[in-house]
C-alpha angles and dihedrals in degrees: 000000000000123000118202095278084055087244113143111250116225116215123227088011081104118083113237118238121206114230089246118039093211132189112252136181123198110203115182130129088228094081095191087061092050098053087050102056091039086055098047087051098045087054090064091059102273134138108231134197116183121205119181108207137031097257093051088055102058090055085042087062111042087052097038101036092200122194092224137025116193102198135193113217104214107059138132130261088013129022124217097258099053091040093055087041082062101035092059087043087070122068090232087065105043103099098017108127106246121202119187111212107203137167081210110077110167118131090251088054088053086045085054097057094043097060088054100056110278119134097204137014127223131183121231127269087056116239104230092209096044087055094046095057096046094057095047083048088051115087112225108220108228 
């Protein structure tokens, strides 16, 4: 299709931008699994930290003050849950949007993270479109 110089135009050659570039931060000990998911959502027009321990993303996020963290459970040092429990401990954490990442995914296991802190629960391997949808739901404060 033509555009007004009379160029082809290539779908898809164009990044997509989300609607809203948000701060993320990836926290997960495997660290190959974190730089993917940091690069994929880079790709969509986000700015992303990575931490890869619990310990690490406490201090990520005091300093950082992301709008989302996206947090593996079952980490070294500091587990998901504890480190949710003192995220949102911090004022720097209290509205942040947090996200667990689990390879445990029964409703007593969402209860679970929940009751730490997290404001939403996703399976590994991450559903791109599950995740997708949950960051265009979630409202980024201004």
């Amino acid at each position: 299709m033509p555009n007004s110089e009379n160029k082809p135009v290539q779908r898809g050659s164009e990044p997509t931008e989300p609607s809203v570039r948000r701060r993320i931060l990836v926290v997960d000990d495997n660290e190959d699994a974190a730089s993917t998911l940091a690069m994929l959502l880079q790709l969509t027009g986000n700015e992303v930290h990575t931490a890869c321990d619990g310990l690490e993303a406490v201090k990520a996020v005091a300093d950082l003050q992301p709008d989302v963290v996206l947090m593996d459970i079952g980490m070294p040092k500091l587990n998901g849950y504890d480190a949710a429990r003192r995220i949102r401990g911090h004022a720097s954490g209290k509205d942040t949007f947090l996200i667990a990442l689990s390879g445990w995914g029964q409703e007593e296991d969402k209860v679970r993270s929940a009751n730490a802190g997290f404001n939403a629960h996703i399976t590994k391997p991450v559903d791109v479109s599950t995740l997708n949808k949950l960051l265009a739901d979630h409202a980024v404060r201004p």
